[in-house]
C-alpha positions as CSV (number, residue, x, y, z in Angstrom):
1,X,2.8,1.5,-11.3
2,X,6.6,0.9,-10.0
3,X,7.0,-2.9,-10.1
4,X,7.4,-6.1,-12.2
5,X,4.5,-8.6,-11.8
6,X,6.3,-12.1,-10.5
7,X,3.6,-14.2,-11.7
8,X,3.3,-17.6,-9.4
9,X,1.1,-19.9,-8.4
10,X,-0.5,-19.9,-5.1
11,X,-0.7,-22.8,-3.5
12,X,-4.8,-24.4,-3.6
13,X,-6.8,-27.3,-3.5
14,X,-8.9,-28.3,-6.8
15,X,-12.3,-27.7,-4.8
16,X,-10.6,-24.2,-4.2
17,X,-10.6,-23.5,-7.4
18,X,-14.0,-25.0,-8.3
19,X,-15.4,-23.0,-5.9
20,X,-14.0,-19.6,-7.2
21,X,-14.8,-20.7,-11.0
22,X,-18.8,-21.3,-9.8
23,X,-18.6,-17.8,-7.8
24,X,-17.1,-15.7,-10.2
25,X,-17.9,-17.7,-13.5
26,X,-15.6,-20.0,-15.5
27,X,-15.4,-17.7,-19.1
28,X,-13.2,-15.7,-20.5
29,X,-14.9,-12.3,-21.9
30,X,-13.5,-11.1,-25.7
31,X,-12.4,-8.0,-25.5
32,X,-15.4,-7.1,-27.7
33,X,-17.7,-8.1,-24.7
34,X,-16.1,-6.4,-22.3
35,X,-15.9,-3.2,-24.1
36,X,-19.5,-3.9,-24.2
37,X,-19.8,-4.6,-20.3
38,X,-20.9,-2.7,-17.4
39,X,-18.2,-2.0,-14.9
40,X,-18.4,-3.1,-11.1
41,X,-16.7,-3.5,-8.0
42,X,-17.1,-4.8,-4.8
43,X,-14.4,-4.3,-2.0
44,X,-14.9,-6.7,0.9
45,X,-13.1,-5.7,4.4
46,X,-12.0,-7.9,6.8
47,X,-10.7,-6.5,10.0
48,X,-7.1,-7.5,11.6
49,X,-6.5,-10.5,9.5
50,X,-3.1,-11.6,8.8
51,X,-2.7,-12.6,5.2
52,X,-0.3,-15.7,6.5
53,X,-3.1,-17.1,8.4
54,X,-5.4,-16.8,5.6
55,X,-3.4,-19.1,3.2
56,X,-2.9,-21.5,6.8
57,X,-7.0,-21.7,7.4
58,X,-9.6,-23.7,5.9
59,X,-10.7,-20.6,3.2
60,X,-11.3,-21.7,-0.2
61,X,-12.9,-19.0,-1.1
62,X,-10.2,-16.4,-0.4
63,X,-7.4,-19.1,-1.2
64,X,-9.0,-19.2,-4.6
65,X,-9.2,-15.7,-5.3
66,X,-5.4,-15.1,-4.6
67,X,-4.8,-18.4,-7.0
68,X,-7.1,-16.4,-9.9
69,X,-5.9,-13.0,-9.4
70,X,-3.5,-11.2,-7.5
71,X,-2.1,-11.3,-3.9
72,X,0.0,-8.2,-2.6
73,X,1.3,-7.9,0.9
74,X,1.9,-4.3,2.2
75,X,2.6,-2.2,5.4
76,X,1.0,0.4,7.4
77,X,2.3,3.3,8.9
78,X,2.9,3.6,12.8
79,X,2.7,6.5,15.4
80,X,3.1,9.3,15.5
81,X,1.7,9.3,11.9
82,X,-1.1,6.8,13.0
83,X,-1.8,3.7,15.6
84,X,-2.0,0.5,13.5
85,X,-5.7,0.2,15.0
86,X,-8.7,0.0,12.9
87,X,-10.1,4.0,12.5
88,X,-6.7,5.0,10.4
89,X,-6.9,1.9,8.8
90,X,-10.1,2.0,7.3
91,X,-10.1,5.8,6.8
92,X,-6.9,5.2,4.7
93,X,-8.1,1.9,2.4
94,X,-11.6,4.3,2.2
95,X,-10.5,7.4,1.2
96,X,-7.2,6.6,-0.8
97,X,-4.7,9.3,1.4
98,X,-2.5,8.1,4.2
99,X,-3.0,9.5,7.9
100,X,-1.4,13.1,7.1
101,X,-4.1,14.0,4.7
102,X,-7.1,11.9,6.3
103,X,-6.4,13.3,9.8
104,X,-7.3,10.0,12.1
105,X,-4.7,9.1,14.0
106,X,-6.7,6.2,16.4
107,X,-10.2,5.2,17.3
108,X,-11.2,8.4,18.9
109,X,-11.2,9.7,15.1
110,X,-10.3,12.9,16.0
111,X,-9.0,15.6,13.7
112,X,-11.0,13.8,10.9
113,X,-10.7,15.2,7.3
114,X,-13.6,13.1,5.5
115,X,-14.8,16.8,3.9
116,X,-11.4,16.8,1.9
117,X,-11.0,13.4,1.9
118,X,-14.2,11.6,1.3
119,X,-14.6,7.7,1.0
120,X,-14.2,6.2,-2.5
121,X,-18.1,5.7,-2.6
122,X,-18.6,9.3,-1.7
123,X,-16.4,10.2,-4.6
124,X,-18.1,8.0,-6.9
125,X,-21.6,9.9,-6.1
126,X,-20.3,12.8,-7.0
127,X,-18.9,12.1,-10.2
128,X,-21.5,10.0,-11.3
129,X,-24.7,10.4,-9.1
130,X,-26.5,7.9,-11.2
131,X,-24.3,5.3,-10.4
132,X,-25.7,2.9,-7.2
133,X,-23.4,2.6,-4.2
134,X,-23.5,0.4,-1.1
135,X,-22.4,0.0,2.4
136,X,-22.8,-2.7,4.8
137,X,-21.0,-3.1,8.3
138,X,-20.7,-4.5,11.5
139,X,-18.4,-2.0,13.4
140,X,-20.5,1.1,13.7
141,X,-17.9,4.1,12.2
142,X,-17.6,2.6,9.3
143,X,-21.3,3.3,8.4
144,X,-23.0,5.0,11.2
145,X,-22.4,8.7,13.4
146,X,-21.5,6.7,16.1
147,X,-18.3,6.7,17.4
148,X,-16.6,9.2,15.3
149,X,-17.9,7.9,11.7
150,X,-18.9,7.7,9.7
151,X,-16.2,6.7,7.0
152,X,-18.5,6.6,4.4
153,X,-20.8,9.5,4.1
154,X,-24.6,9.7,4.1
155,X,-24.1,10.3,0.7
156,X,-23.7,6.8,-0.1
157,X,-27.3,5.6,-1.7
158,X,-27.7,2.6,0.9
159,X,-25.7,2.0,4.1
160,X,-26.3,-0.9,6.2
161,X,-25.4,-0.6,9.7
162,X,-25.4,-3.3,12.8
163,X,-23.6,-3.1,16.5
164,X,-20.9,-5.6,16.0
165,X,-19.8,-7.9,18.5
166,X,-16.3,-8.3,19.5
167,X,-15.9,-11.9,20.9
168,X,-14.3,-13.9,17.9
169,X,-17.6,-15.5,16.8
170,X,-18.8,-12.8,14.9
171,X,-22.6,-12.9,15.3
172,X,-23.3,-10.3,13.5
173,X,-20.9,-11.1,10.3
174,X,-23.8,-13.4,9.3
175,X,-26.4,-10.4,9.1
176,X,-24.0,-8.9,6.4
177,X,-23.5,-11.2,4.7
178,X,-27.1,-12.4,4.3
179,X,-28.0,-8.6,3.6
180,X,-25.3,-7.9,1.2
181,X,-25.5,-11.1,-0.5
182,X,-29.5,-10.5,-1.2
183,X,-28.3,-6.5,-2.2
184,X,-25.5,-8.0,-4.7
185,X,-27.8,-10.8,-6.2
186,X,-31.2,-8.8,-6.4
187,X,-30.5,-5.1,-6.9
188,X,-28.2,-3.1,-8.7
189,X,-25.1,-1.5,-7.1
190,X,-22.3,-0.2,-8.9
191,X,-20.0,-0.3,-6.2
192,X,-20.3,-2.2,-2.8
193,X,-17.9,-2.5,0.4
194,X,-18.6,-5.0,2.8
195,X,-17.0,-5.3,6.1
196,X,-16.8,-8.6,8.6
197,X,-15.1,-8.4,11.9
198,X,-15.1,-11.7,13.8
199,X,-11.5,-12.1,12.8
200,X,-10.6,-9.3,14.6
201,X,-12.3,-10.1,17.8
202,X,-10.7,-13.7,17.5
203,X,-6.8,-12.0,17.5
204,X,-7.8,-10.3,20.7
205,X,-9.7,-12.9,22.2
206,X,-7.1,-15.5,20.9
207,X,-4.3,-14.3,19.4
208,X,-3.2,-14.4,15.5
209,X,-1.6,-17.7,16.5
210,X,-4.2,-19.7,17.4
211,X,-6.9,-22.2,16.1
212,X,-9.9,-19.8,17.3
213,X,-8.3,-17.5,14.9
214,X,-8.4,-19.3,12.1
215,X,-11.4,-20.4,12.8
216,X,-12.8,-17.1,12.5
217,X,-10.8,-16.7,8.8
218,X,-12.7,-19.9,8.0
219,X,-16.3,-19.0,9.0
220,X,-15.8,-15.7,7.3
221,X,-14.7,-17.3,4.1
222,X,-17.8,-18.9,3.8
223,X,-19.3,-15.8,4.0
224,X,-17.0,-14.1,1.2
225,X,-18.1,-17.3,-0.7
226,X,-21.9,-16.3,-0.3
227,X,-20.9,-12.5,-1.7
228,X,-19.0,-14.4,-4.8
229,X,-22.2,-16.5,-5.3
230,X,-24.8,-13.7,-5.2
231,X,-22.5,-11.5,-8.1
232,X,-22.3,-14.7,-10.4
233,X,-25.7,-15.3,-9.9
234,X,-26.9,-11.5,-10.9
235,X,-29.3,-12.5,-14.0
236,X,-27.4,-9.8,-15.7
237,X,-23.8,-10.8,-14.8
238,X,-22.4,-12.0,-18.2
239,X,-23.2,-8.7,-19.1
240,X,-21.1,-7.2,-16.4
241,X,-16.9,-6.8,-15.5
242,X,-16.8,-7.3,-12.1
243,X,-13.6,-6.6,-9.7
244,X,-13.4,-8.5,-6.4
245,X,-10.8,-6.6,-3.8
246,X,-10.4,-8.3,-0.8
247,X,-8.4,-6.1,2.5
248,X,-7.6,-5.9,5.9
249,X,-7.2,-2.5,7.8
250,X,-3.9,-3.8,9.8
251,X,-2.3,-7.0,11.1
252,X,-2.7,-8.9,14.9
253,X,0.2,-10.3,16.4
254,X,0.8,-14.2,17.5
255,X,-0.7,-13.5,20.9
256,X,-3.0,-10.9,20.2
257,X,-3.4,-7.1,20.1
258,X,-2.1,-4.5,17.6
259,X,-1.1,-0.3,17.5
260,X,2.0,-0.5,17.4
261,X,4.6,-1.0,15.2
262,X,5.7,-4.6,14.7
263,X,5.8,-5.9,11.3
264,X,2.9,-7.9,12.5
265,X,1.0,-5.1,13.6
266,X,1.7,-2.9,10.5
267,X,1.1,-6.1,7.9
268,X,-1.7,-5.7,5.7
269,X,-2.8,-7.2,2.1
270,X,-4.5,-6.7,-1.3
271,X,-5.9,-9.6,-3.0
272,X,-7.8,-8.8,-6.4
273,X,-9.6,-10.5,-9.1
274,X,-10.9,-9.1,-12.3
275,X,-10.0,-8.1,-15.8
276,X,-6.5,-7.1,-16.3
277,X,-5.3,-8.9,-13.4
278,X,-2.8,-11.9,-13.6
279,X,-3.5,-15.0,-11.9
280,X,-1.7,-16.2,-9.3
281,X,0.5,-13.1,-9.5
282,X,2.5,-11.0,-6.8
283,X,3.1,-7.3,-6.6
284,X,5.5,-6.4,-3.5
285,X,4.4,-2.8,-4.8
286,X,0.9,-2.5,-3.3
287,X,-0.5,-0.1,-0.9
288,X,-3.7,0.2,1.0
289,X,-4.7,3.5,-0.7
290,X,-4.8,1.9,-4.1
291,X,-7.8,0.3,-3.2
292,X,-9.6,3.2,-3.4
293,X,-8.1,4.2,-6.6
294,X,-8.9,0.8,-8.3
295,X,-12.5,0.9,-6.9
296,X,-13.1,4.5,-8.7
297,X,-11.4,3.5,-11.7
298,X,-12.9,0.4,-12.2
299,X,-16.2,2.4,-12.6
300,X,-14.6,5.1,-14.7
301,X,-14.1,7.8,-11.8
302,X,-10.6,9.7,-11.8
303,X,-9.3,11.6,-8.7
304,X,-6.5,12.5,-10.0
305,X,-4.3,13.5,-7.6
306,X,-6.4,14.1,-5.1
307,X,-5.4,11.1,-3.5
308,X,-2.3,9.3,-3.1
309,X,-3.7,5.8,-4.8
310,X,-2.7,4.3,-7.6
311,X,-5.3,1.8,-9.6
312,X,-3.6,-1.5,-9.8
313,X,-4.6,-1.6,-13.6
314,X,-2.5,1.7,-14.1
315,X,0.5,1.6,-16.5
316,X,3.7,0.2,-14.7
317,X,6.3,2.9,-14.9
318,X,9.1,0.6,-14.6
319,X,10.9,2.2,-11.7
320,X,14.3,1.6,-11.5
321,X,14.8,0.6,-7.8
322,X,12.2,-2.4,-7.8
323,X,14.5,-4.2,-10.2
324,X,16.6,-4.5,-7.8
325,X,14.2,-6.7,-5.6
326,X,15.8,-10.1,-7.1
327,X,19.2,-9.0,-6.1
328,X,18.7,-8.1,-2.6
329,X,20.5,-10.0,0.3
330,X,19.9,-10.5,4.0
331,X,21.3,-8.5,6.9
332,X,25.2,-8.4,7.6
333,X,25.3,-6.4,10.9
334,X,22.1,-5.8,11.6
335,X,21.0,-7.7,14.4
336,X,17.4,-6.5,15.0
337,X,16.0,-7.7,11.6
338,X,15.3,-11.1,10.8
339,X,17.8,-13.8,9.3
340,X,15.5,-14.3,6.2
341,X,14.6,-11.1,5.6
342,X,15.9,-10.1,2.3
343,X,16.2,-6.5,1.8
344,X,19.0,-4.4,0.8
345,X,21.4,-4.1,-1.9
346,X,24.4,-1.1,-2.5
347,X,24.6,-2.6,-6.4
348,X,22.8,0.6,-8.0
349,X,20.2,0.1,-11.0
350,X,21.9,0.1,-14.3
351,X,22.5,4.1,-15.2
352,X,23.3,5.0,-11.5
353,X,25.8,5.0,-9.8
354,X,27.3,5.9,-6.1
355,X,30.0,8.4,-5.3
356,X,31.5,7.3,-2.0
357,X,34.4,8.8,-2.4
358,X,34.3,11.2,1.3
359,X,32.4,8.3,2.7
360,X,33.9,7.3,6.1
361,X,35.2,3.6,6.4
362,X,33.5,0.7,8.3
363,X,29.9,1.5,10.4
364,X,27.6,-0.8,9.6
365,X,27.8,-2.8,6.4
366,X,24.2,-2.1,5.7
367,X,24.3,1.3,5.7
368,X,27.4,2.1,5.0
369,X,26.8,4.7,1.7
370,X,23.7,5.0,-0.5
371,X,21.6,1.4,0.0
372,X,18.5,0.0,-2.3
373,X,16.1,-1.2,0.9
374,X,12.6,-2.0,1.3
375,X,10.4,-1.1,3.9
376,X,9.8,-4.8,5.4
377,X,14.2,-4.6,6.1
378,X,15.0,-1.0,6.5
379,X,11.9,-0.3,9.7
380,X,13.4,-3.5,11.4
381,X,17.1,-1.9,11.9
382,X,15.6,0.5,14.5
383,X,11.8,0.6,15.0
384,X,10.0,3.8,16.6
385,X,12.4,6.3,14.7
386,X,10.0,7.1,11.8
387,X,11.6,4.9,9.7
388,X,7.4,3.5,9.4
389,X,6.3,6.7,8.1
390,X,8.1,6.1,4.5
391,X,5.1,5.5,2.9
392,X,5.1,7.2,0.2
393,X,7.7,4.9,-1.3
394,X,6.9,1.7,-2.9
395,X,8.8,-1.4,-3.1
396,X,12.2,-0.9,-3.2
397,X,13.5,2.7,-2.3
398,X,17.3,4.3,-1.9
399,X,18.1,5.5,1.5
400,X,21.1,6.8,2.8
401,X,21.1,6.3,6.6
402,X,23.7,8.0,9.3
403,X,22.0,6.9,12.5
404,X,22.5,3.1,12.1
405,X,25.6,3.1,10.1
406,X,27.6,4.9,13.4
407,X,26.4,1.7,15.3
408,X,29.4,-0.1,14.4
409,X,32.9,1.5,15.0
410,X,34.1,3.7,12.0
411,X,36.3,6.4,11.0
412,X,35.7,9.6,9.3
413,X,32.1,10.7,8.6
414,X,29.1,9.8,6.4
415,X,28.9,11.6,2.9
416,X,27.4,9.7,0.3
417,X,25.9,10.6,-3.0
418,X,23.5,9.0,-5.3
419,X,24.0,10.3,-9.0
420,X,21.3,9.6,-11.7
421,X,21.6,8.6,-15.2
422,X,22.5,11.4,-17.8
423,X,19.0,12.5,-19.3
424,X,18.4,14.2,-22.5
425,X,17.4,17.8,-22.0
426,X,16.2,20.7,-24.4
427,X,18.0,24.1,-23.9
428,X,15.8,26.9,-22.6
429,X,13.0,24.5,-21.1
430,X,12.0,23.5,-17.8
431,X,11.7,20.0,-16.8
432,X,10.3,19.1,-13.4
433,X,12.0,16.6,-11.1
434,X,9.8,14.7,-9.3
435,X,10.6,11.9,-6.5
436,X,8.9,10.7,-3.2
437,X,11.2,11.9,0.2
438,X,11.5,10.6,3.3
439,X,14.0,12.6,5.5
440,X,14.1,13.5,9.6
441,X,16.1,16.1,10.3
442,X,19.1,16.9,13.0
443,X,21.9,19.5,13.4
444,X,24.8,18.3,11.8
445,X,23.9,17.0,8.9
446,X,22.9,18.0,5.0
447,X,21.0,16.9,2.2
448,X,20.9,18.5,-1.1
449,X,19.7,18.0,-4.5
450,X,22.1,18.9,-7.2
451,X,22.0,19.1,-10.9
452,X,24.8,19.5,-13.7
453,X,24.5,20.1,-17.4
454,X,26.4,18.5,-20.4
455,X,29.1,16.8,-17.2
456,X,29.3,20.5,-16.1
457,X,29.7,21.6,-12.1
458,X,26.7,20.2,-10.0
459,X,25.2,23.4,-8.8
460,X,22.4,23.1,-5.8
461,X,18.3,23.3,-6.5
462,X,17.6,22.4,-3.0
463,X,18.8,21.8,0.3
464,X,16.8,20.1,3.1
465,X,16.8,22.0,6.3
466,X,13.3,20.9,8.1
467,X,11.3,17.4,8.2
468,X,10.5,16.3,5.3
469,X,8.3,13.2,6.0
470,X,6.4,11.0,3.8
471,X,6.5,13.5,1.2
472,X,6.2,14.2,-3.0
473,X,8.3,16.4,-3.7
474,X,8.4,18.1,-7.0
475,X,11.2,20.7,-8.2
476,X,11.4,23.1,-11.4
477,X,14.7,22.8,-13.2
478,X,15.4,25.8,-15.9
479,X,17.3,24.3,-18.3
480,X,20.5,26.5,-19.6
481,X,20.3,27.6,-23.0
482,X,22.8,24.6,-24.7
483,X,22.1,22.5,-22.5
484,X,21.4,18.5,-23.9
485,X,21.6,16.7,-20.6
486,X,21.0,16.8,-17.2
487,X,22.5,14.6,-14.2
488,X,21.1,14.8,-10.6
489,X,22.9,13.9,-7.6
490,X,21.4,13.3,-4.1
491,X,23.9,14.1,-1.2
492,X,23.7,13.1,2.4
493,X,26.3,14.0,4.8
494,X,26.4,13.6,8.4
495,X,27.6,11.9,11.7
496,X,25.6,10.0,14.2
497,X,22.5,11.9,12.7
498,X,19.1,10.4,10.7
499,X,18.3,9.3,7.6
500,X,16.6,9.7,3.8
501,X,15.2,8.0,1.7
502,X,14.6,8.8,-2.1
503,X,12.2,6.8,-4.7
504,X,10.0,6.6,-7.5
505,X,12.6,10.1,-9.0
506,X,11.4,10.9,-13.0
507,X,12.4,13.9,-14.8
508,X,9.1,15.2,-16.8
């Protein structure tokens, strides 16, 4: 997976921590017993909850899981791709695929793809039919056929389903938890998600600013301490690896509300606990869909590709545009993102390199040439222009961006191009080039993908002359006969135009 754990300890009180070690059980398996172990998970949901506010509340429980395990912050997506509201949320942290594959754009859940796209549970069942599976929610779509659900199928073995309230006191959240906690201690699922949504109701009672709000965090808390409880009191649990994911479907913001596509709307979270997981480590790498992933493959279910997660126990892949994460710097021009935001960087990974050599002089610093941005710094410089829809890259990405560089006075015209490292080839093969692409479209400008052999003439294997959003692309190279290595160079040329982005690129 493309990132470098930064291992550090989350801030948490002692009775934090004495609380997780009771709930989850203070040993340390051999790897001898956990070969020997029966694999679970449970993935608990809690809706519109703004990780910030979780380590501000009184929450032990979930303070103490990010100080044993991992804590990952991560975005959403915003219209036209999806609202930041809770259907395309939970649709995408259920069935692994972002909005363009799982079709729900908003609450009405129309245009719904669950047949293709089937929740993680769902998925489960039908690979392994004997496993158990388990459902148990508040807000009816998750588990029931009312209002456009359900998210998980009918297929799951046991779904529990209640009419939620939406007031910020949460009287149902209690009902869950008691009947979850009692399914987790005294039966025998294999995989469990469990949903509370008083936190939500308190953002839009409230407002993600205000005590009521975390409030709500604290009272559910107590309840994610019950589920912890019931799974290290299972008479069978030191027989048993458990994993303990803990997500929110999208953010609130300081006076209430979400949709749209604020940072604080579009803010969302993994924390995890289990084997193979650090404590108190950070990923900035993380997205919603790999929940999924690391609930199937934590009881030995591969999708392959059929979705876009990846398990947060898969290899990392080293990626060379997340090292550049320690070197990035704040904004020079750019006035709409935020003084401490740290998020760009036109130093290239070591290997690359960028030939600005037709690029026009002055336009904003930021953007002035090939740049190494992430998501949280790049959406900010202008929001509502589908810069949100990148989500197919992780971390940090390149992106080569005309439409905010002509903001400042320049001369000339913007063409820039990002060369790769020289790889070793084999004469008479095919290799395929594989990257994630982010690109809008407009008259005036190009994009193109060259190659050149043994420092020969870059000739051109593709040319971008549509929308390409959000997408994996994936292009056959035929190798020349004599050939021993292969460069690739990503152009962009244009005026006052739009942008793209490039990440994640291997040669296989």
């Amino acid at each position: 997976m493309p990132t470098v754990l930064s291992g550090r300890a989350l801030a948490v009180t002692a009775t934090a921590t004495a609380l997780l070690a009771t709930a989850l059980g203070a040993h340390t398996a051999t790897a001898e017993t956990a070969a020997a172990s029966t694999d679970k998970v449970l993935v608990i949901g809690i809706d519109g909850t703004v990780l910030d506010r979780v380590k501000a509340a009184d929450a032990p429980n979930l303070q103490g899981l990010m100080a044993q395990g991992l804590t990952a912050k991560s975005t959403l997506y915003a219209n036209p791709m999806a609202a930041t509201s809770s259907g395309p949320g939970w649709s995408t942290i259920a069935t692994g695929v972002w909005p363009d594959k799982h079709g729900v754009k908003d609450n009405t859940f129309t245009g719904k793809n669950y047949a293709a796209y089937p929740d993680f549970l769902t998925r489960i069942e039908n690979a392994k039919p004997s496993l158990n599976t388990y459902a148990a929610a508040d807000w009816e779509p998750l588990t029931s056929t009312d209002a456009g659900g359900p998210v998980f199928s009918a297929k799951v073995d046991k779904r529990l389903s209640l009419k939620g309230d939406r007031d910020g006191y949460g009287t149902e959240d209690p009902k869950i938890a008691a009947a979850a906690s009692a399914e987790l201690q005294g039966q025998n699922p294999d995989a469990a998600f469990v949903y509370f949504g008083q936190v939500d109701g308190a953002g839009h009672a409230y407002g993600a600013a205000s005590q009521q709000y975390l409030d709500a965090i604290g009272r559910v808390d107590v309840m994610v301490g019950r589920l912890l409880t019931a799974v290290q009191s299972r008479p069978t649990y030191a027989q048993e690896n458990w994993k303990i994911l803990v997500t929110t479907d999208h953010g609130h913001t300081d006076a209430g509300g979400h949709g749209g596509s604020t940072p604080q709307e579009r803010g969302t979270f993994v924390i995890a606990k289990g084997a193979g997981i650090p404590a108190g480590s950070v990923r900035s790498d993380v997205k919603l869909v790999d929940v999924a992933a690391t609930a199937m493959a934590q009881v030995g279910v591969d999708p392959g590709s059929a979705i876009d997660g990846i398990p947060l126990n898969a290899p990392d892949d080293n990626d060379p545009f997340d090292t550049l994460r320690p070197n990035l710097q704040g904004r020079v021009d750019e006035t709409g993102i935020p003084a401490g935001t740290k998020g760009f960087t036109h130093t290239p990974p070591a290997g690359w390199s960028i030939d600005n050599s037709k690029m026009g002089t002055g336009g904003v610093t930021e953007w002035a040439g090939w740049a190494f941005a992430t998501d949280e710094f790049w959406s900010q410089s202008q929001r509502d222009q589908w810069r949100e829809l990148n989500v197919r890259s992780r971390d940090v990405f390149a992106v080569a961006d005309s439409d905010e560089w002509d903001d400042k006075s320049h001369t000339g015209s913007y063409d820039s191009t990002l060369i790769t490292p020289k790889w070793a080839v084999t004469g008479g093969t095919v290799k395929n080039l594989t990257f994630q692409t982010h690109y809008r479209q407009e008259a005036g400008q190009t994009a193109q993908v060259l190659v050149s052999y043994n420092g020969g003439t870059p000739t051109l294997v593709k040319s971008y002359t549509a929308d390409a959003v959000a997408k994996a692309e994936s292009l056959a190279l035929q190798v020349p006969a004599g050939a021993t290595d292969v460069q690739v160079r990503f152009r962009y040329a244009g005026a006052n135009n739009w942008y793209w982005t490039v990440d994640d690129v291997k040669l296989g």
